[in-house]
N, C-alpha and C positions, 0 to 999 in steps of 0.2 A: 460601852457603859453609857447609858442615859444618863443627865443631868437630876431627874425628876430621883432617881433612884443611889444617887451619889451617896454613899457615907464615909464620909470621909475625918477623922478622927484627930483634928486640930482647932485649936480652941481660936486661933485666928481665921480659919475660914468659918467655923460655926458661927463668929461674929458679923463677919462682912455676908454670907450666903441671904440671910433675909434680907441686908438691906441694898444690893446686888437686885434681887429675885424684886423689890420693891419698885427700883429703876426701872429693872426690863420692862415689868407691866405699864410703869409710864408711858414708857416707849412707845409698848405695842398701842395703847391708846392714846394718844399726841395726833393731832390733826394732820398739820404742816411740818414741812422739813425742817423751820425753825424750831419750833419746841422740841420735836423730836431731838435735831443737834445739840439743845440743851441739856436734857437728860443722857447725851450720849457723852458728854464732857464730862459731866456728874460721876456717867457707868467709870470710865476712864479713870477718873480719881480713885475711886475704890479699888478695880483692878489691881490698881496699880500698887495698892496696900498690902494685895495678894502674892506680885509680884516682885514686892521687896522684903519678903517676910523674912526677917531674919535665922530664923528655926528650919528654915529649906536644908531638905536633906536629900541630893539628888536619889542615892539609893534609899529611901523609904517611897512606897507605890501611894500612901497618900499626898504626899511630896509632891510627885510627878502628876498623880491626877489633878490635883487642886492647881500646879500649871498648866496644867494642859485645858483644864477646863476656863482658865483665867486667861490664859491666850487667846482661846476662840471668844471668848466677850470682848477681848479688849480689842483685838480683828474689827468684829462685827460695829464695835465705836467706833473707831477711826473710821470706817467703810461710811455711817450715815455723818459722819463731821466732813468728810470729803464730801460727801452730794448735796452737804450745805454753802460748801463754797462754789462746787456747780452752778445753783443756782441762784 
């Protein structure tokens, strides 16, 4: 399942998915690995909104997509906040 093509049918991801999709584009345009690790603490918060959602229901598949989708962004932050203390 692509991201681009995702519907997923909770009113707490319909919330956070644009402003989530608003970060990444930060991201992808962010100079330096500073700014970028900015936005990537930013993505993290939000995630993280996804990933405490109260209404989690392991057996419903929008449940499980909407983690599963919220794991790999919240991955891909932690990855650029780490090559911020790298460098």
């Amino acid at each position: 399942m692509s991201e681009e093509n995702a519907e997923i049918s909770c009113s707490v991801f319909q919330k956070q998915e644009p402003v989530i999709k608003d970060i990444t584009a930060k991201i992808n345009n962010a100079k330096g690995v500073l700014e970028k690790a900015e936005f990537a603490e930013e993505l993290q918060r939000e995630v993280n909104i996804l990933l405490s959602c109260p209404d989690y229901n392991q057996g419903n598949t929008d449940c499980s997509n909407c983690r599963f989708i919220a794991n790999v962004r919240g991955k891909t932050a932690a990855l650029i906040i780490k090559v911020k203390k790298l460098s």
